[in-house]
KEGUVEX-235736 format. One record per residue (C-alpha): residue in three letters; x, z, y. Coordinates in nm, 4 decimals. Layout:
N
type/u/w/v
ALA/X/Z/Y $
...
END
This chain:
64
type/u/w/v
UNK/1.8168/1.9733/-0.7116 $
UNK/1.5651/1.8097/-0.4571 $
UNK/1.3627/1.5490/-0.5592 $
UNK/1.4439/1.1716/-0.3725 $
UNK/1.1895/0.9780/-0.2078 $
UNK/1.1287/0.7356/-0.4695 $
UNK/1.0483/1.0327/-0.7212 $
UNK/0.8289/1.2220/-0.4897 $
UNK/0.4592/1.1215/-0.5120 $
UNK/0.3827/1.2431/-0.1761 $
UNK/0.7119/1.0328/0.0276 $
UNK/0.5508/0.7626/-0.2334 $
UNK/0.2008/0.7829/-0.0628 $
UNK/0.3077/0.8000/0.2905 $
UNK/0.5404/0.5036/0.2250 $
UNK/0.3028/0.2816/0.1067 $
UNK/0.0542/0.4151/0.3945 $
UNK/0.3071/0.3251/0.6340 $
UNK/0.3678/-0.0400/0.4607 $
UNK/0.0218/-0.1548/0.4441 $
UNK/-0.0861/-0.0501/0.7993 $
UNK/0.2526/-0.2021/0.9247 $
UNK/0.1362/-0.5696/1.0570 $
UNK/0.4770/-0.6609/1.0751 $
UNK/0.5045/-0.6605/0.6982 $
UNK/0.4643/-0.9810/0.5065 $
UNK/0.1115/-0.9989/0.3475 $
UNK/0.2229/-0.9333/0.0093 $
UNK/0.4157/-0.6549/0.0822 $
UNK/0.1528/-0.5444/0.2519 $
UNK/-0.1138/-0.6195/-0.0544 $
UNK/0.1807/-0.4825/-0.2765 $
UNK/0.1728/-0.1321/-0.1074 $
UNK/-0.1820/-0.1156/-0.0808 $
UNK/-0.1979/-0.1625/-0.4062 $
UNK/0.0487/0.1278/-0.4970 $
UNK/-0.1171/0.3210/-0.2926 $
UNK/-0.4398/0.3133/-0.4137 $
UNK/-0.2670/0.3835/-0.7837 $
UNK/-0.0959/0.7413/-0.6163 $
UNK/-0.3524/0.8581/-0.4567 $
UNK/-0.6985/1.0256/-0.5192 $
UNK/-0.8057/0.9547/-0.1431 $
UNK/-1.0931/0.7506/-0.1362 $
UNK/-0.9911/0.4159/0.0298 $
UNK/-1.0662/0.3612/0.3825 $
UNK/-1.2650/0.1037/0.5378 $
UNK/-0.9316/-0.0229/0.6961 $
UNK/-0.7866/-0.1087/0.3646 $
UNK/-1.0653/-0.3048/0.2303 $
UNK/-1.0106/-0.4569/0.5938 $
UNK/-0.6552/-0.5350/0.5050 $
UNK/-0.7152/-0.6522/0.1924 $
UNK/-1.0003/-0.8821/0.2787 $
UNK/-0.7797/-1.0298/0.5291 $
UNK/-0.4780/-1.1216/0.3265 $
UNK/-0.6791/-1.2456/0.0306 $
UNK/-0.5461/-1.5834/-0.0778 $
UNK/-0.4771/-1.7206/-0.4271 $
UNK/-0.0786/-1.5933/-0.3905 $
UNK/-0.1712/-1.2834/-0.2736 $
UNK/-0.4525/-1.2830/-0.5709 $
UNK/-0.1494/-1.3155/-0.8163 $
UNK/0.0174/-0.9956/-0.7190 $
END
């Protein structure tokens, strides 16, 4: 039996990835997959995240 994407931690990671680097993506799905990915992944997070996030912050994205 193979394993679907929304088991498999690694089609997880690269998901999210491709969410939050995606400016055509809302910014809370955007803050939504950054946030997942940061919570499937060991990989420190890069300075374009903390980019990301920095940008999007607003008190509805703060709620997420």
């Amino acid at each position: 039996m193979s394993k679907s994407a929304s088991t498999d931690p690694k089609t997880s990671v690269m998901w999210a990835c491709a969410c939050w680097t995606d400016p055509m993506q809302p910014p809370e799905a955007r803050v939504s997959a950054a946030i997942a990915w940061m919570c499937l992944t060991d990989i420190p997070v890069p300075g374009e995240l903390r980019a990301i996030l920095d940008d999007l912050a607003t008190e509805e994205t703060a709620r997420l």
